[in-house]
NUFI-971724 format. One record per residue: residue in one letter; x negated, y, z of N, C-alpha, C in turn. Coordinates in steps of 0.2 Angstrom, whole numbers. Each point is the difference from the previous one (the first is absolute). Example, Ala and Ser with C-alpha at 12.3 -4.5 7.8 and 13.67 -1.06 7.14 Angstrom:
BEGIN
{site 'A'; {-66; -28; 39}; {4; 6; 0}; {-4; 6; 0}} {site 'S'; {2; 5; -4}; {-4; 6; 1}; {4; 5; 3}} 
This chain:
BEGIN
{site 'X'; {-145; -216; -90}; {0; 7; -4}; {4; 5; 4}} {site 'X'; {7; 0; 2}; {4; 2; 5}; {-6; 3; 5}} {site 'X'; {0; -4; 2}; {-4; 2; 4}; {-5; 3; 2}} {site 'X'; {-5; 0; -7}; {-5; 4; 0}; {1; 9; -1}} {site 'X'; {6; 0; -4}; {5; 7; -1}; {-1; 2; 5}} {site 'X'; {4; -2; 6}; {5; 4; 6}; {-8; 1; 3}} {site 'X'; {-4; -4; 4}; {-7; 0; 0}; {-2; 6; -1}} {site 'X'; {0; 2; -7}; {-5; 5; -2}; {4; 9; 1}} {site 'X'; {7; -3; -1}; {4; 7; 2}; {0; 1; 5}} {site 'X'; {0; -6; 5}; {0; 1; 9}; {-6; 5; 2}} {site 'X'; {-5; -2; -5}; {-8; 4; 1}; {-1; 6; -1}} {site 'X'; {3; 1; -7}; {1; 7; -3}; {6; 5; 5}} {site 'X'; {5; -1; 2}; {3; 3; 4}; {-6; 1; 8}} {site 'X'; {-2; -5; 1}; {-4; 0; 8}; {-7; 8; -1}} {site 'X'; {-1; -1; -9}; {-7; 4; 0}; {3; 7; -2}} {site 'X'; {6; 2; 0}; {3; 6; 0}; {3; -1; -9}} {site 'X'; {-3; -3; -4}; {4; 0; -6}; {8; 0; -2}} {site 'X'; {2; 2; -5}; {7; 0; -3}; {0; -1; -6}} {site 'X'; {3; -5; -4}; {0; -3; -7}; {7; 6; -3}} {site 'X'; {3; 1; 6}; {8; 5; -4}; {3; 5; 4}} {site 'X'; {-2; 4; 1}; {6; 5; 4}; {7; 1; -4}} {site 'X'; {4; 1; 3}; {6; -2; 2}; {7; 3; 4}} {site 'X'; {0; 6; -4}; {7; 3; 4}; {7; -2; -2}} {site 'X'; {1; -5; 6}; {7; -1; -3}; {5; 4; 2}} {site 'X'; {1; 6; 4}; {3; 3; 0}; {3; 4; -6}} {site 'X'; {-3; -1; -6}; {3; 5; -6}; {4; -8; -4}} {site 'X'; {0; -5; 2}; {2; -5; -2}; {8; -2; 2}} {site 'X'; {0; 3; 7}; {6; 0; 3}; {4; 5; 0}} {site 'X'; {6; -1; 1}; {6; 6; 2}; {4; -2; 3}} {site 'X'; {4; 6; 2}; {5; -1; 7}; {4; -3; -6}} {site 'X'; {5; -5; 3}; {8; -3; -1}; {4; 5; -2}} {site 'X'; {5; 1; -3}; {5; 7; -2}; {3; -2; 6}} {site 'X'; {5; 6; 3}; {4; 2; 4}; {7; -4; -2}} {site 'X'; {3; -2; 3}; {7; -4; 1}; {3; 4; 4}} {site 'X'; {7; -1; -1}; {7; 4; 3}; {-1; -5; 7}} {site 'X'; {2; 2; 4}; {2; -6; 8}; {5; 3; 3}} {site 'X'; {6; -5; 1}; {7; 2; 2}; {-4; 0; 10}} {site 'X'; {3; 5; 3}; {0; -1; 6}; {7; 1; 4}} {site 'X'; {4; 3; -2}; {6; 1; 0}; {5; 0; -6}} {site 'X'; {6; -8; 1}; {3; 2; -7}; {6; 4; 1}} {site 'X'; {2; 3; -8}; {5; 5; 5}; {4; 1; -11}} {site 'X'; {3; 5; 0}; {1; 6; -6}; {-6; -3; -8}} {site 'X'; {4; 4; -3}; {-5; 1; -6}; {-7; 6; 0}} {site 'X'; {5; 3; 5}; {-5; 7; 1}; {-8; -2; 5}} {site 'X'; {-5; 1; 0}; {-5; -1; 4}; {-4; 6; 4}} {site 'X'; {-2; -3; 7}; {-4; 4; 4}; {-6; -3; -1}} {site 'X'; {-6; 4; -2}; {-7; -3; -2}; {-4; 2; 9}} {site 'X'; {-3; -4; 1}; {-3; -1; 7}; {-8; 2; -6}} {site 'X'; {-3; 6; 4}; {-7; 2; -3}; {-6; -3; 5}} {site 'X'; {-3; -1; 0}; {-3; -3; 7}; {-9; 5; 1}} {site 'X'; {-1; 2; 2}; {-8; 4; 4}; {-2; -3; 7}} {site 'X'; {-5; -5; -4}; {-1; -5; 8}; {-8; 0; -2}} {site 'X'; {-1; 1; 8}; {-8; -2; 0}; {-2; 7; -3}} {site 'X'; {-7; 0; 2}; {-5; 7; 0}; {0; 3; -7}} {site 'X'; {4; 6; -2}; {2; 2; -8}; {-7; 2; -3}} {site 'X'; {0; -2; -5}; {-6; 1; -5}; {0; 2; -6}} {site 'X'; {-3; 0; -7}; {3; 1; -4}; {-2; -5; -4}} {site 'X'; {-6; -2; -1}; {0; -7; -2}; {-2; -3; 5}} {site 'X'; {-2; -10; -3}; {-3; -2; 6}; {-6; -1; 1}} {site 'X'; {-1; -5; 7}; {-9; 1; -2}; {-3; -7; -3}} {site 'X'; {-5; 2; -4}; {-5; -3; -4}; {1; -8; 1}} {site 'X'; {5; -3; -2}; {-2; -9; 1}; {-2; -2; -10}} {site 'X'; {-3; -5; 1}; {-5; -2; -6}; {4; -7; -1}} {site 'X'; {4; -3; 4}; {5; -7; 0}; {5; 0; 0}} {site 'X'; {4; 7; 5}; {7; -3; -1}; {4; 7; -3}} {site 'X'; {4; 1; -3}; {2; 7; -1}; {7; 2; 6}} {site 'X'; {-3; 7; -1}; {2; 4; 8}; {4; 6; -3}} {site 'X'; {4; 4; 2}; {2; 6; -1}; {1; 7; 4}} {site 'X'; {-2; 4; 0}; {1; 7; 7}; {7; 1; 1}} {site 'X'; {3; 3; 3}; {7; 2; 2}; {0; 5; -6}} {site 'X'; {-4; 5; -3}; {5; 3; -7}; {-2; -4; -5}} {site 'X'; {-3; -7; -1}; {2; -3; -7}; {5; -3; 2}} {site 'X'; {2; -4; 6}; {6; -3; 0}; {6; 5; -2}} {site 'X'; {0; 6; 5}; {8; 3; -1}; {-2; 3; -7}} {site 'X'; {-4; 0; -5}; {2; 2; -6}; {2; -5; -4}} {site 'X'; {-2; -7; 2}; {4; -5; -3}; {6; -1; 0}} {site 'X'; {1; 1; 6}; {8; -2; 4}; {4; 6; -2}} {site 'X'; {-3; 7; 0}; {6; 6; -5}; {-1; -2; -8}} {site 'X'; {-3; 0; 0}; {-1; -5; -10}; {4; -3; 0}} {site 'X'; {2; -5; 3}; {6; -6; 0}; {6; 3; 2}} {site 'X'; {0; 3; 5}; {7; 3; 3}; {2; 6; -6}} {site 'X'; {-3; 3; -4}; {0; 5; -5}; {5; -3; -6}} {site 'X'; {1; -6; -1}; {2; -5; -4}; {7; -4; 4}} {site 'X'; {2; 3; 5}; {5; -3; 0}; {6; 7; 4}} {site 'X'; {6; 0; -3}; {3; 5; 2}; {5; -1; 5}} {site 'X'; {-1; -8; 1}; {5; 2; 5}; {-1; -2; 8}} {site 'X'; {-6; 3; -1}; {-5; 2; 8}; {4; 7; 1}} {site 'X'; {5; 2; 5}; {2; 4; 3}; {-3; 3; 8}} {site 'X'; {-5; -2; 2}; {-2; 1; 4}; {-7; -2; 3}} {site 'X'; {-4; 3; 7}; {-4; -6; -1}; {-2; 1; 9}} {site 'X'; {-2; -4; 2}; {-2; 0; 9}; {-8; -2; -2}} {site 'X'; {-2; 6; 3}; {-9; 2; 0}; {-3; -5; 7}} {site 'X'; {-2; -5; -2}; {-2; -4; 7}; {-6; -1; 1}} {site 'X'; {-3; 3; 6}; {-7; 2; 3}; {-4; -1; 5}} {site 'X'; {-4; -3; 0}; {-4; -5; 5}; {-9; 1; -2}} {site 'X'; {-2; 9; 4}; {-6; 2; -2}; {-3; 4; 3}} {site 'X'; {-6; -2; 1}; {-3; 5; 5}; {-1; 5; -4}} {site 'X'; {1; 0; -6}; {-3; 8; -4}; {-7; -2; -4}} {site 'X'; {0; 3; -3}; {-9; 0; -4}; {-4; 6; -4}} {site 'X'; {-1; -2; -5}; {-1; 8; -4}; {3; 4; -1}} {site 'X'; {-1; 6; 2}; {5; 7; -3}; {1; -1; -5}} {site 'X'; {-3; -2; -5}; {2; 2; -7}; {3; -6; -3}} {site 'X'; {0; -6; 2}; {5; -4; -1}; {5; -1; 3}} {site 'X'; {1; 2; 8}; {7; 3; 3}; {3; 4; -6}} {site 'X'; {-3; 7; -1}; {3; 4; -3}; {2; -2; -6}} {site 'X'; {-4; -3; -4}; {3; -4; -7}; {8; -4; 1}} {site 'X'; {0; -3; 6}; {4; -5; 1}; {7; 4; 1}} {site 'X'; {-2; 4; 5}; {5; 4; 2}; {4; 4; -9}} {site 'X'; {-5; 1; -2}; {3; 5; -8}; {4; -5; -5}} {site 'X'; {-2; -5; 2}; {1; -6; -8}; {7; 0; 6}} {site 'X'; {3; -3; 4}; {5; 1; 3}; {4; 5; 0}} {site 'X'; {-2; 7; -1}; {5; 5; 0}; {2; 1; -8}} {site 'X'; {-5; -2; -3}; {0; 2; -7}; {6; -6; -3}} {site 'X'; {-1; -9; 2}; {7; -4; -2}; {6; 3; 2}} {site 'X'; {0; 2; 8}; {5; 0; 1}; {5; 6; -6}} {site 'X'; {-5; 4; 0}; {3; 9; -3}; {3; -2; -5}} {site 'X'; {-4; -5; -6}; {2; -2; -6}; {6; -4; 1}} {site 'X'; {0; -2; 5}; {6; -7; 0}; {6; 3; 4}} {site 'X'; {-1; 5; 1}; {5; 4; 5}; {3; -3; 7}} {site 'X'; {-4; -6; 1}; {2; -6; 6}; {-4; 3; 6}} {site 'X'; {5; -3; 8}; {-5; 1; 5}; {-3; -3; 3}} {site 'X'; {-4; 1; 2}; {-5; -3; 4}; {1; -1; 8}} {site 'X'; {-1; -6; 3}; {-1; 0; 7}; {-6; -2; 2}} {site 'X'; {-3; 2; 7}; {-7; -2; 0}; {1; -6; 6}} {site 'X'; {-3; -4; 1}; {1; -6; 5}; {-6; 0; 5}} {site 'X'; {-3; 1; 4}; {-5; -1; 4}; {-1; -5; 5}} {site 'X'; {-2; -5; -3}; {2; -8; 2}; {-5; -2; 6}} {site 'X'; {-8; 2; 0}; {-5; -1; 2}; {-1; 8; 6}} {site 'X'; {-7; 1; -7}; {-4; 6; 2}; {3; 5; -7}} {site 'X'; {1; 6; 2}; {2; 6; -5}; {-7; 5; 1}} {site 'X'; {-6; -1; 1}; {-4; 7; 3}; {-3; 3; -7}} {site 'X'; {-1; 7; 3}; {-6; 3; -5}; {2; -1; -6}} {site 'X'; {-2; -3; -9}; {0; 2; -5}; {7; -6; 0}} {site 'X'; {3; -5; 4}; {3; -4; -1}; {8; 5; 1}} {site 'X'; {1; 6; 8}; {4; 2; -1}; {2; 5; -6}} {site 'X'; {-7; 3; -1}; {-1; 6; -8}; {5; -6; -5}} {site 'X'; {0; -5; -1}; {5; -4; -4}; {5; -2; 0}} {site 'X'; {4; 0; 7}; {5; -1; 3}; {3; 8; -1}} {site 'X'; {-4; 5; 0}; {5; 7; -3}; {4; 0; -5}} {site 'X'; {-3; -6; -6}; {1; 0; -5}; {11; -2; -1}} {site 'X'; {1; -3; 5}; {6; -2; 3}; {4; 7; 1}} {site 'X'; {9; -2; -1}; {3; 6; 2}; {2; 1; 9}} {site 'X'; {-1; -8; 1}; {2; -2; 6}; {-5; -4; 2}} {site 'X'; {-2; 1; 8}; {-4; -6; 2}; {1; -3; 6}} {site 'X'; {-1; -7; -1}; {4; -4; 6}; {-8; -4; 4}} {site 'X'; {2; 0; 6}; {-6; -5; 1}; {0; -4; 6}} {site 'X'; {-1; -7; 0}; {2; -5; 4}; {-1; 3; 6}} {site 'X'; {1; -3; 7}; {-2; 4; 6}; {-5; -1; 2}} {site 'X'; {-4; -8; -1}; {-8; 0; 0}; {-5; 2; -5}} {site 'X'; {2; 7; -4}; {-6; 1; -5}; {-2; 7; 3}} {site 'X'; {-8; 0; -2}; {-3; 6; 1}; {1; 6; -6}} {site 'X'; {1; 5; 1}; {2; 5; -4}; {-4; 4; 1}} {site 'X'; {-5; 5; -4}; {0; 7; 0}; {-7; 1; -2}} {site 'X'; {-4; 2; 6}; {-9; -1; -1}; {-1; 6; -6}} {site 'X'; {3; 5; -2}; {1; 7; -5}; {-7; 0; -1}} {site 'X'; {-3; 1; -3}; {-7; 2; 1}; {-7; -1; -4}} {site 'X'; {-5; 1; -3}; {-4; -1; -4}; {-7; 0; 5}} {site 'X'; {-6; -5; -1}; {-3; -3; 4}; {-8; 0; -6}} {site 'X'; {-4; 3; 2}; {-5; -2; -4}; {-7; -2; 3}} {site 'X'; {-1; -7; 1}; {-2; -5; 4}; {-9; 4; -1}} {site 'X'; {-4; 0; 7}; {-8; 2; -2}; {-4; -3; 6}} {site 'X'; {-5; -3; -1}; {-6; -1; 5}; {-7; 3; -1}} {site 'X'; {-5; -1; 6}; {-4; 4; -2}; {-6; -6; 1}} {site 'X'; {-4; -2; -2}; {-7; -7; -1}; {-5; 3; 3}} {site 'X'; {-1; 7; 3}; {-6; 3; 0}; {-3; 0; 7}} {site 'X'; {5; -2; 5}; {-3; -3; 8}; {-5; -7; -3}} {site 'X'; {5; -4; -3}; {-2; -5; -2}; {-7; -2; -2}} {site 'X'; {-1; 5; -6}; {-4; -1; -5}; {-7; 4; 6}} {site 'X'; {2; 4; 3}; {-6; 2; 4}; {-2; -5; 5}} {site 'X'; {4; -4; 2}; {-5; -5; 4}; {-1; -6; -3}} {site 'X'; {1; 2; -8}; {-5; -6; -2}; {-3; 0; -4}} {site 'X'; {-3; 8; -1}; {-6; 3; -4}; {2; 1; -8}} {site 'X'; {8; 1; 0}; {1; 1; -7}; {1; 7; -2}} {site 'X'; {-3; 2; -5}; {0; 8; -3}; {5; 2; -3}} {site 'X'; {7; 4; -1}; {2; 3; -4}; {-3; 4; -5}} {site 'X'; {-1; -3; -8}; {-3; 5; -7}; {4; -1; -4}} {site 'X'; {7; 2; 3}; {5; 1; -7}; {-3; 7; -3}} {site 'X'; {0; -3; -5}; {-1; 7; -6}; {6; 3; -4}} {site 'X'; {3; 9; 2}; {6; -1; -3}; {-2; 7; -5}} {site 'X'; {4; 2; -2}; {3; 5; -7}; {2; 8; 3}} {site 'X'; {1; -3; 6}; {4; 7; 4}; {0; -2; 6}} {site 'X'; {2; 4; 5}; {-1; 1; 6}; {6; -4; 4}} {site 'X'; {6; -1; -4}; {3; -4; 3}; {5; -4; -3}} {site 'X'; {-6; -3; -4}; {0; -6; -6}; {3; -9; 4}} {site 'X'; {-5; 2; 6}; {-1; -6; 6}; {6; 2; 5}} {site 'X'; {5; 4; -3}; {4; 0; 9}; {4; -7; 0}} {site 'X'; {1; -2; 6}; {1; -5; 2}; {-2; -8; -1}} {site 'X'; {-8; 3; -2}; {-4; -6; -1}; {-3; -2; 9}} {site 'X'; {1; -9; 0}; {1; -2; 5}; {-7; -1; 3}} {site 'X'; {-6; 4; -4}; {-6; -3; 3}; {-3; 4; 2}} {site 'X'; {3; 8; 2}; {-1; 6; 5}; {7; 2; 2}} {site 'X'; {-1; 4; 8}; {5; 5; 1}; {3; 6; -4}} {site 'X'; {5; -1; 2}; {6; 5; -3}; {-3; 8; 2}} {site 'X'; {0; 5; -5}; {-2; 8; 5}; {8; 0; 1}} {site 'X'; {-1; 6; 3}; {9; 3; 1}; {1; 5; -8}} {site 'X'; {-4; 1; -5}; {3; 2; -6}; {3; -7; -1}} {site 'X'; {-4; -6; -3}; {3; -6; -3}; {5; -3; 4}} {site 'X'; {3; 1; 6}; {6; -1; 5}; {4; 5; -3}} {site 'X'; {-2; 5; -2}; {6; 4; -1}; {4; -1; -6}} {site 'X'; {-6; -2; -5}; {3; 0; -8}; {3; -6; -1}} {site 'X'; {0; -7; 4}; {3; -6; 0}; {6; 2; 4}} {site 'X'; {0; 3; 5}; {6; 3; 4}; {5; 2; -6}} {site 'X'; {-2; 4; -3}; {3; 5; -3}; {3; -4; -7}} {site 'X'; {-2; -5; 0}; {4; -4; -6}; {3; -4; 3}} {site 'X'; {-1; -3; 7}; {8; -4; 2}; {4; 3; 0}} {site 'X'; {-2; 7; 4}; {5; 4; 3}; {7; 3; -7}} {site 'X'; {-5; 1; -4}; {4; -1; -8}; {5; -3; -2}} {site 'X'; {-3; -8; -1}; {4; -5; -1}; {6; -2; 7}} {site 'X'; {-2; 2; 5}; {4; -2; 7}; {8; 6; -3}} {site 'X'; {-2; 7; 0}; {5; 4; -1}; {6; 0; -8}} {site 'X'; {-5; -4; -2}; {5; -2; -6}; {5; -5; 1}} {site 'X'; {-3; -6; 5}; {5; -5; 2}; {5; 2; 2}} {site 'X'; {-3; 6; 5}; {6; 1; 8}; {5; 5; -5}} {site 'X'; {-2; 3; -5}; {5; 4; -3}; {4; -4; -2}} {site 'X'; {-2; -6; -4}; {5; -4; -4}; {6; -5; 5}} {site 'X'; {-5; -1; 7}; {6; -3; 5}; {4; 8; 1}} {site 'X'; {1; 5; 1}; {3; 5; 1}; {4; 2; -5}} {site 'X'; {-2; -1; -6}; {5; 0; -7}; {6; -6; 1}} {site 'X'; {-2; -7; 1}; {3; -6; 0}; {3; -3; 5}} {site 'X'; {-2; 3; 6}; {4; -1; 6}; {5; 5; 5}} {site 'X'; {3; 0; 2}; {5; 5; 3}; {-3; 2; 8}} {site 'X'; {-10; 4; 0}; {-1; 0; 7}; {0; 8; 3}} {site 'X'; {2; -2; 5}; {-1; 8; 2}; {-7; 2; 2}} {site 'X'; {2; 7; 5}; {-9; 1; 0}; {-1; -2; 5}} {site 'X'; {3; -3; 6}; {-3; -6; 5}; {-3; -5; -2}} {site 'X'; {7; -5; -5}; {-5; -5; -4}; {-5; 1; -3}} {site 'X'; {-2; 5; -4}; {-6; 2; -3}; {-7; 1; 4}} {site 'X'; {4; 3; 5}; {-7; 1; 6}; {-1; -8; 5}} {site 'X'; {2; -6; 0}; {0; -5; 2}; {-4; -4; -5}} {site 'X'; {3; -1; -6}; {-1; -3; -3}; {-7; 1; -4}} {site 'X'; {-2; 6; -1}; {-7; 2; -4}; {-8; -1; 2}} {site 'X'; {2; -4; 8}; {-3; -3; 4}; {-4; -5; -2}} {site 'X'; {3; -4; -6}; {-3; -5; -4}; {4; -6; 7}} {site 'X'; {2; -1; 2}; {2; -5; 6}; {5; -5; -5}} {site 'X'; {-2; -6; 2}; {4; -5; 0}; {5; -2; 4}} {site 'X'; {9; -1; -2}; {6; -1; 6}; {2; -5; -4}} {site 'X'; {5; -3; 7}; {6; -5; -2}; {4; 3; -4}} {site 'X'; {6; -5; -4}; {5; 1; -4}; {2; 6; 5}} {site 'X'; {5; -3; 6}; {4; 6; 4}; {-5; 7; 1}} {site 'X'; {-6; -1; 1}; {-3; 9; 2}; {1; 1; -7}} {site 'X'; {-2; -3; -6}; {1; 3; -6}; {6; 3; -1}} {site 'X'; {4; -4; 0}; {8; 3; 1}; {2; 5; 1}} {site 'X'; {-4; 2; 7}; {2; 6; 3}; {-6; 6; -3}} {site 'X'; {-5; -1; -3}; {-3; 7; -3}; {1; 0; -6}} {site 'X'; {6; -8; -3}; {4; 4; -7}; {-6; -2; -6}} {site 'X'; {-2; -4; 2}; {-6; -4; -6}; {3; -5; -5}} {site 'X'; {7; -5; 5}; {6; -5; -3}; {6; 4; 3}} {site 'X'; {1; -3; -3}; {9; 0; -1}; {6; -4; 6}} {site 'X'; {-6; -7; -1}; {5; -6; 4}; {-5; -3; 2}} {site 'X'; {2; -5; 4}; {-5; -4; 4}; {4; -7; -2}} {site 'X'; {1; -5; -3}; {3; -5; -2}; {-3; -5; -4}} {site 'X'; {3; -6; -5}; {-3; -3; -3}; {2; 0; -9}} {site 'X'; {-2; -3; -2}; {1; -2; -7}; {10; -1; -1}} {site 'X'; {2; -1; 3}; {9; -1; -1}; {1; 9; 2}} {site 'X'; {-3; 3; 2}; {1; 8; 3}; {-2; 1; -7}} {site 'X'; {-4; 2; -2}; {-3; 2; -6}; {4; -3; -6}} {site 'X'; {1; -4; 0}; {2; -2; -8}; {10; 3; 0}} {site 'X'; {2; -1; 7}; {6; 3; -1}; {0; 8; -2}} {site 'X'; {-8; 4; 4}; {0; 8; -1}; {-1; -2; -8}} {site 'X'; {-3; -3; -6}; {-1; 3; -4}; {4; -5; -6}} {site 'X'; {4; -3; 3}; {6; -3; -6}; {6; 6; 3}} {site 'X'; {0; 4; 5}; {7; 5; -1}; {-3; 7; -3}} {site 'X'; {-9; 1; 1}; {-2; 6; -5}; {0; -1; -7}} {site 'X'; {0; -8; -4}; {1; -3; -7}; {5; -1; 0}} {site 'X'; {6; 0; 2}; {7; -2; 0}; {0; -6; -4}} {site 'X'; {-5; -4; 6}; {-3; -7; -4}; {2; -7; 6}} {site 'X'; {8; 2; 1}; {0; -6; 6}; {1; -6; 0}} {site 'X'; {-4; -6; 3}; {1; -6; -2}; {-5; 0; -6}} {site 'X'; {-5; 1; -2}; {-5; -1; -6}; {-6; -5; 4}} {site 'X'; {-1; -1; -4}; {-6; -7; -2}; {-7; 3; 0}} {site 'X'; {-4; -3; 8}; {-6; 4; 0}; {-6; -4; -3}} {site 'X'; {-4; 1; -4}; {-5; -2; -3}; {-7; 1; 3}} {site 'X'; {-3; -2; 1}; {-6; 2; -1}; {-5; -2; -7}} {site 'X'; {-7; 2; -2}; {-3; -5; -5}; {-8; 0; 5}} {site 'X'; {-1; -6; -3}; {-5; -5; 2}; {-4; -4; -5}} {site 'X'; {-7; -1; 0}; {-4; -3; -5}; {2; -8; 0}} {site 'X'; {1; -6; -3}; {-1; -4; -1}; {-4; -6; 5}} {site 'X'; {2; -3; 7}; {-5; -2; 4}; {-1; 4; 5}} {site 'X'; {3; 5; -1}; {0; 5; 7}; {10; -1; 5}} {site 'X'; {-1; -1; 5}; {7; 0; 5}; {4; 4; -2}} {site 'X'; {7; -3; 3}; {4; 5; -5}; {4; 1; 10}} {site 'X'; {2; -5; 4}; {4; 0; 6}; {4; 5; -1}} {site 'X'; {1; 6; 6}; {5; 3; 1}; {-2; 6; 0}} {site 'X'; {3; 6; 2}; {-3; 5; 0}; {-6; 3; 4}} {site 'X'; {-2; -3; 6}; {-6; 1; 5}; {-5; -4; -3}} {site 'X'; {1; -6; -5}; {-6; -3; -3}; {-8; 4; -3}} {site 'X'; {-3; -2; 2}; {-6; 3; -6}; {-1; -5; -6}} {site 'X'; {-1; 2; -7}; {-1; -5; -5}; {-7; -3; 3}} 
């Protein structure tokens, strides 16, 4: 009889059927967050914030495991840290190419926004890669230190386009986008760009680009050499950054933690990280 079951669903699956769809992802959830000592020290604590990996705001779409973007995590992780008072500090530790604007920017905000409340400083760490929307979050720091092998900087907003219509002509394909307006389709990849639709996508990087470069100019102490170097969009070493005044120091996690237990008058404190249940806790250069 067994037999004849598994048979007949083995069939039903082969002829395209489905007896039950099945999202388990609304079944599942993440683990809660746990405290993890990385350094023991004091009653007082420095809270290690971590932006790792490509920032987003949620995750993407899995139907099996549950995932979370870089601002559902740090809303978790200030959630938890909001509840405890005697977080005195925190070392912002960062390993990211950068990602959305607008979840850089979120990240960057939820960070200024703890700190202001909590009247605590912030140190930025740039362990890896710091570019693009990942430095936009490392301004959120009062200070910023960065190992000697990380990349820093890449200032700049990018809005990625191709064009399919060489293609589409040598293989007898018609563009019949139908639009509303005239330039309903700009930056549709199935004709070329005119130079009004270069202009008006120009014209909204160039927006969001000037906003950034304001805020590194508000947040950073550059002059107007550094300004003119850096607005280049260019990616440098810890030391070129040093020297156009993007960081502070060029050092490690022991450099940092001492700059911001003498800004919290928090010396000798016990550094925490938090972490989901089943995720790594190691030392400070760990990824969960």
């Amino acid at each position: 009889m067994k037999k004849i079951i598994v048979l007949t669903l083995i069939s039903a699956i082969i002829q395209g059927c489905a007896f039950v769809s099945m999202d388990l992802k609304g079944l599942m959830s993440l683990p809660p967050l746990e405290e993890k000592k990385i350094l023991h020290g004091s009653r007082d604590k420095i809270l290690v914030l971590e932006v790792l990996g490509p920032i987003t705001i949620t995750s993407g779409e899995s139907r099996f495991l549950p995932s979370e973007g870089t601002l559902e995590r740090l809303d978790a992780v200030l959630a938890k840290a909001r509840k405890d008072s005697s977080i005195k500090g925190i070392i912002l530790k960062i390993d990211s190419p950068g990602g959305g604007l607008t979840a850089s920017d979120l990240v960057y905000r939820e960070i200024m926004e703890f700190k202001k409340s909590r009247g605590i400083p912030v140190v930025s760490v740039i362990v890896g890669e710091g570019t693009s929307g990942a430095y936009m979050a490392a301004l959120a720091g009062d200070k910023i230190v960065a190992l000697p092998s990380s990349i820093v900087g890449n200032i700049g907003v990018l809005l990625p386009s191709v064009s399919l219509a060489g293609l589409m002509d040598k293989l007898g394909i018609k563009n019949q986008t139908i639009t509303s307006g005239r330039f309903k389709d700009t930056g549709n990849p199935l004709r070329n760009m005119t130079d009004k639709d270069r202009d008006i996508l120009r014209s909204i990087v160039m927006d969001f680009y000037n906003n950034f470069l304001k805020r590194v100019e508000h947040r950073r102490p550059l002059t107007k050499h550094d300004i003119e170097v850096v607005k280049d969009g260019r990616v440098m070493t810890a030391s070129q950054a040093l020297k156009y005044h993007l960081i502070d120091e060029v050092g490690y996690f022991n450099d940092a933690l001492d700059m911001v237990e003498n800004m919290a008058n928090a010396k000798g404190a016990t550094v925490v990280v938090y972490r989901r249940s089943g995720e790594k806790t190691g030392g400070f250069y760990s990824w969960p």
